[in-house]
N, C-alpha and C positions, 0 to 999 in steps of 0.2 A: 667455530663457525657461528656467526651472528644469524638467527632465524628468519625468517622471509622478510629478507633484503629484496627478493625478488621472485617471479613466477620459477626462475633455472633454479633458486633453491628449494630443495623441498628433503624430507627428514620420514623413515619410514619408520617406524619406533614397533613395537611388541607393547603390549598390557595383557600382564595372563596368556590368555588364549587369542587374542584378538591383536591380528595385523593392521598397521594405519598408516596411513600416506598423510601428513600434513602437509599444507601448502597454503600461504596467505589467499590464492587465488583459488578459485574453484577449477576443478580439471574435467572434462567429463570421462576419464581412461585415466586410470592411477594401477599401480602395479600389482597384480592379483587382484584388482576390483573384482574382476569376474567370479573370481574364485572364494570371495568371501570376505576380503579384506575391505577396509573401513578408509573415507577419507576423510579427513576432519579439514576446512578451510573457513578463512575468514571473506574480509573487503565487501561483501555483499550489505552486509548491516541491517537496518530493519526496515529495507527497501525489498518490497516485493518487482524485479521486473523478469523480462525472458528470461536472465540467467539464472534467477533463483527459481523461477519457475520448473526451468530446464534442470536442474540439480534436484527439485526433490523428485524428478521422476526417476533420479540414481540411486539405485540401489545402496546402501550401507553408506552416504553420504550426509556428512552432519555441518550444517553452519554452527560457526565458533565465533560467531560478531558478539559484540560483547552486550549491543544491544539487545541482544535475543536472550542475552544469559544472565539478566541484568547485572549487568556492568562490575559480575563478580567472576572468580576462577571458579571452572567449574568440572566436576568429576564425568567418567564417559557418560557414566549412568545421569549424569544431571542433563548433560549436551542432549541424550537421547529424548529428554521428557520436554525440557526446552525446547527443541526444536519441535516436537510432538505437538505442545501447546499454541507455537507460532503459527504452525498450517491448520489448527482447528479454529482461532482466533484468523485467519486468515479467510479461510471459507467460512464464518460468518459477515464478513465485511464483504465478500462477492456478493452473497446474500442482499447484503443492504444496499449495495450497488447496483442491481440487476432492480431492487425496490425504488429507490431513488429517480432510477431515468424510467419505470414505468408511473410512477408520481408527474414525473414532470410532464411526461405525453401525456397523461390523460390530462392532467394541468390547463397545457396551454395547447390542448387539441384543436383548438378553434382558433386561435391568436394569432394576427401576423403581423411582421412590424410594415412600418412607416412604406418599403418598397413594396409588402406585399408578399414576400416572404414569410413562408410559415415560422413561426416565432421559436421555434420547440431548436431550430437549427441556433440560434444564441447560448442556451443553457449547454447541448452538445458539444459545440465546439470551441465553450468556456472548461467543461469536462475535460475533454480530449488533450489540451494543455498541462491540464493539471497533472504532477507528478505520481502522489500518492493516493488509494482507493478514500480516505477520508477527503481529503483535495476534492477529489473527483465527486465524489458523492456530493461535496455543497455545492460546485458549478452544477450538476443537473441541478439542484433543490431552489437554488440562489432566490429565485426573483419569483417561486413557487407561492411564498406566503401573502409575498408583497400584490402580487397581481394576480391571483386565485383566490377561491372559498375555504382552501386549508388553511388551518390555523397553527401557528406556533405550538398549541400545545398538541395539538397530532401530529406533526414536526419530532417533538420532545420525546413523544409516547414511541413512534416509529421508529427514529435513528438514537436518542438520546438528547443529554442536555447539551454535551458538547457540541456535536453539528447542530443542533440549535440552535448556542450562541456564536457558532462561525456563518451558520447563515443570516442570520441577525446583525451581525456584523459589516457583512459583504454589504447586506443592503442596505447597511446605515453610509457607509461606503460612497454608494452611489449617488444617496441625496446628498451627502456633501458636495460629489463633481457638482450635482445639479445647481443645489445652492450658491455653489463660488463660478458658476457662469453667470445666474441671472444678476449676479452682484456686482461683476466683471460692466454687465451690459447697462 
């Protein structure tokens, strides 16, 4: 048998004392879950959304993305600390996220664009698009430095270097659309 071909295959193995249900897909009901036993699955990868979310609220359930494990084999005992360090490293990035969109409302608390519309609704639902919590983080922050008193380097000090040079980026971004209309005109 070829290993997850698909979600109907799946492989229940022993290690020691510990029962496992593998399966490429995540299950939320694997066989003796309740009773102790472990599921090990991959395809999630190092995407946080519902369904990863929804699995780490399962008991004895481990991602096996190899992004999580970097991109090595890895022992139960590694998968446990692995997965361990993903959801701590995780809830610091909610952290920076729940920072980020209150940065932005106080930001552009007063601002509204061109119809008159409160302005803070752009960075929102430039967010809300966005895939991943770092994504997410520079659409709130985007247009923060550019059109506010915060500066890059409280930017830096707050989120880091990286969303720094992604929000830097974003906004170099936009003066180019700006630039290749007025050049258009």
């Amino acid at each position: 048998m070829k290993y997850f071909e698909g979600v109907d295959k799946m492989m229940h193995v022993t290690d020691g004392d510990k029962e496992i249900c593998l399966c490429h897909y995540p299950i939320a009901d694997w066989y003796k879950g309740r009773h102790g036993s472990w599921h090990i699955y991959g395809h999630i990868h190092n995407d946080v959304t519902e369904i990863c979310e929804f699995m780490h609220t399962r008991h004895n359930s481990l991602n096996a993305a190899a992004s999580i494990n970097n991109y090595t084999p890895s022992t139960f005992n590694e998968l446990v600390r692995n997965n361990e360090y993903f959801w701590q490293k995780y809830a610091h990035k909610t952290e920076l996220l729940a920072l980020a969109e209150k940065i932005a409302r106080v930001a552009h608390e007063k601002q509204v664009d061109k119809a008159g519309v409160p302005y803070i609704n752009h960075p929102m639902t430039v967010s809300s698009f966005c895939k991943t919590i770092d994504a997410k983080i520079v659409g709130w922050l985007h247009d923060v430095v550019e059109d506010t008193p915060y500066t890059k380097e409280e930017l830096a000090r707050d989120f880091g270097s990286e969303v720094c040079l992604l929000v830097d980026g974003v906004t170099k971004l936009g003066s180019l659309k700006a630039e290749s209309k007025e050049a258009k005109q």
